[in-house]
C-alpha positions in Angstrom: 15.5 -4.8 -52.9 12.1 -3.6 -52.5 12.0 -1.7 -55.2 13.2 -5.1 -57.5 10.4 -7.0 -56.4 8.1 -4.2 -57.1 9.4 -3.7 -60.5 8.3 -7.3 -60.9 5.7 -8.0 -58.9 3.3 -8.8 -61.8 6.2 -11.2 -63.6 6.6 -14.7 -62.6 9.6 -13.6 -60.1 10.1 -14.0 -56.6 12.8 -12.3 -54.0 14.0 -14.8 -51.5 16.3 -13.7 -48.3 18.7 -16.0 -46.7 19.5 -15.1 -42.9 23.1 -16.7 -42.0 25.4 -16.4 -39.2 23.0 -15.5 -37.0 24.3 -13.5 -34.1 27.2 -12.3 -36.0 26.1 -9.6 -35.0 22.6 -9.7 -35.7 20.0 -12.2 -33.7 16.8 -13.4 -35.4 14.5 -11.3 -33.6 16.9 -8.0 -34.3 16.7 -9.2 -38.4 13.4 -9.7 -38.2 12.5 -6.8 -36.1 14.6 -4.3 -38.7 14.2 -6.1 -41.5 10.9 -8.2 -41.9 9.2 -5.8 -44.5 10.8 -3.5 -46.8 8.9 -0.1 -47.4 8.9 2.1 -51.1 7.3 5.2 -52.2 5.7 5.7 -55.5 3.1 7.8 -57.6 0.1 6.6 -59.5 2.4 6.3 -62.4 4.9 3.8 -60.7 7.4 6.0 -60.3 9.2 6.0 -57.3 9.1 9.2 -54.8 9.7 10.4 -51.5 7.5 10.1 -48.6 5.5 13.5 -47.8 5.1 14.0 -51.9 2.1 15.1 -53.2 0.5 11.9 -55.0 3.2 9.6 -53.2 2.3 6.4 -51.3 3.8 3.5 -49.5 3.6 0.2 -50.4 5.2 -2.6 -48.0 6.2 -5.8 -49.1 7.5 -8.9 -47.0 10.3 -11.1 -48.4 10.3 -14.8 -48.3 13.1 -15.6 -45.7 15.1 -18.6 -45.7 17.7 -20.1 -42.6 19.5 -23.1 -43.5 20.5 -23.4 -39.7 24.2 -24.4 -38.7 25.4 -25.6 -41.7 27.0 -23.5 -44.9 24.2 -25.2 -46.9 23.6 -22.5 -49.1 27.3 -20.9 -49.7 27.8 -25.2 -50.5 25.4 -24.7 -53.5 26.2 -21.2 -54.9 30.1 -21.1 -54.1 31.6 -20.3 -57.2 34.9 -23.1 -57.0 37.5 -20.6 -56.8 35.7 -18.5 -54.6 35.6 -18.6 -50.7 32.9 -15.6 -50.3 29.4 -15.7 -50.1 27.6 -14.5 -53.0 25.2 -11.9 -52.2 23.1 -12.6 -54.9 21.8 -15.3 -57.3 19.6 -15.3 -60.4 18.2 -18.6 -61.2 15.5 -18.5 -63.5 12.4 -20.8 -64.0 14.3 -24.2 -64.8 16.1 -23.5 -61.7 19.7 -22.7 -63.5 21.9 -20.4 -61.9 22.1 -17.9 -64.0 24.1 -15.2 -62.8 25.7 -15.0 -59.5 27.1 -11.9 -57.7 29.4 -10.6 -55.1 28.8 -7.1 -55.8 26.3 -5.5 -58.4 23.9 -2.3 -58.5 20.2 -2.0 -59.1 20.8 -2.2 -62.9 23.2 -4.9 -63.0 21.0 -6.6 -61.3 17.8 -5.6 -63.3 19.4 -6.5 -66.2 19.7 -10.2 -65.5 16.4 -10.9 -64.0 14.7 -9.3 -67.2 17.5 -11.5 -69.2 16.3 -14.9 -67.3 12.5 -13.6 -67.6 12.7 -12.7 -71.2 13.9 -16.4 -72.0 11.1 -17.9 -70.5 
C-alpha cells in the first residue's frame, strides 16, 4: 500500500487503515508495532528500487488508522448485500460515494479506480 499512496501523494487522496478483530491473532500493540509505517525505495526519478541501489532511498510513510471498537461498524457500511465477507478495500471518492469495492484486486486494479474516482473530480 505504500507504494499507492506514494504514487498519489501529491493528489487529493488519502489511505486509511481499519484494524478489526483485534487479537485475532494480532493485538494493537503487535499491529502497531509491525505495521505503524510502511517503508519504499525509489530513485530520483520516482521509480521504485531496492534498498542498497546506487541512487535509491527510503521514504516512510504512516497510514491514518481507524478502530471502530466491538462493533462490525465498518463491514455494516461497506457490506455488499449478498456478501458476508469483509471487503478489503474501498474507493470512495471526494463526494464520499463508494465507488468501487473489493475482496481481492492487485496494484493495478486498484490504481485504476483511484485515478478513475480522481480524474472525475
Amino acid at each position: 500500500m505504500a507504494s499507492i499512496e506514494k504514487r498519489f501523494e501529491d493528489e487529493e487522496f488519502v489511505l486509511v487503515t481499519n484494524i478489526d478483530d483485534l487479537g485475532q491473532p494480532l493485538t494493537c500493540q503487535d499491529w502497531g508495532e509491525g505495521y505503524s509505517q510502511y517503508t519504499f525505495f525509489e530513485n530520483s526519478e520516482g521509480q521504485d528500487c531496492n534498498q542498497g541501489d546506487e541512487g535509491c532511498n527510503s521514504t516512510t510513510v504512516s497510514p491514518i488508522v481507524v478502530d471502530d471498537g466491538s462493533g462490525a461498524d465498518l463491514f455494516s457500511l461497506f457490506r455488499e448485500s449478498s456478501s458476508t465477507s469483509y471487503p478489503i478495500l474501498a474507493v470512495i471518492d471526494h463526494q464520499m460515494v463508494v465507488r468501487k469495492l473489493f475482496s481481492s484486486c492487485n496494484e493495478s486494479q486498484l490504481v485504476y479506480y483511484i485515478q478513475q474516482a480522481l480524474d472525475d473530480m
